[in-house]
N, C-alpha and C positions, 0 to 999 in steps of 0.2 A: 214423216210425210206419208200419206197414202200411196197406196204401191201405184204403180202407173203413171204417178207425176211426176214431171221434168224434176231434173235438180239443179239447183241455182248455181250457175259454175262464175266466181269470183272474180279468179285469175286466171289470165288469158294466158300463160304459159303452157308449152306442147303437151306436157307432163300433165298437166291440169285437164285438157280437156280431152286427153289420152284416156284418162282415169276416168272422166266425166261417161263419157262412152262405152267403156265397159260396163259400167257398173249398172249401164239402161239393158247392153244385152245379156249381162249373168241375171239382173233380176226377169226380162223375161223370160231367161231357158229356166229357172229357179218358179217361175211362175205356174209355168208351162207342165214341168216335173209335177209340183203339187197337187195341180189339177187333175192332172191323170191319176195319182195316189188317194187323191180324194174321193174319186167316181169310183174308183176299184173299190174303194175300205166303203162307200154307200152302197155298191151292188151287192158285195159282201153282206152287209149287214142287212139288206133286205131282204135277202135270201135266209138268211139265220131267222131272221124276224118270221118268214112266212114257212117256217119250216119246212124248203124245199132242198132236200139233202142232194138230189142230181146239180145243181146249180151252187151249191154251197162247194162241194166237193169241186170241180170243176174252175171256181171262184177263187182258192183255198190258197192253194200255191202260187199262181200269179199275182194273187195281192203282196201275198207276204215277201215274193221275190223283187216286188215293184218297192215294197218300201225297204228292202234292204240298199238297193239301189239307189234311193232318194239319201238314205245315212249312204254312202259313198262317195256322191255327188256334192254332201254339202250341203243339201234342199233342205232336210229337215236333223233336228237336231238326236243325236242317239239314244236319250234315255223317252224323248217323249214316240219315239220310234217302236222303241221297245214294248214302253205299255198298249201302244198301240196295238202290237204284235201280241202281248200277251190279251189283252183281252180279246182280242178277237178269235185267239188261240181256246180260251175258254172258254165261250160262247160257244163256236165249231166244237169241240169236247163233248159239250154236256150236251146240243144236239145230234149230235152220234150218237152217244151213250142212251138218249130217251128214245130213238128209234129202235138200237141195237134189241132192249128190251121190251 
């Protein structure tokens, strides 16, 4: 189902539409968390892009701390967190390093 759509709750039992309800507010806090990880790893990445190393730098550690967070939470899954992390870890590297010289 697309995110943001109801879910067809069957059975009218407590337990049912106990579950029914949660599962609308873990996916908007689950939502929510992404978005914010998303805007961060884009500003990131525009900032590497335009090679502006004040902003990068600055950019650098609340990204990577926001998507550790998100593997904590649950939001996103570990290993695609990780590359995540890595690349962006190497992208910030090699632009230090081109400035550095």
């Amino acid at each position: 189902m697309p995110a943001g759509t109801a879910t067809k709750v069957k059975k009218r039992k407590p337990s049912v539409l106990k579950r029914a309800k949660q599962a609308l507010v873990h996916a908007e806090r689950n939502r929510s968390r992404k978005t914010r990880v998303r805007s961060l790893i884009k500003k990131l990445r525009g900032a590497l892009d335009a090679k502006d190393a004040a902003a990068a730098e600055t950019l650098f550690r609340p990204t990577l701390s926001a998507i550790d967070k998100a593997i904590g939470n649950g939001t996103l899954h570990e290993n695609t967190a990780n590359r995540t992390k890595s690349r962006l870890s190497v992208a910030y590297n090699a632009m230090r390093t081109a400035k550095a010289s």
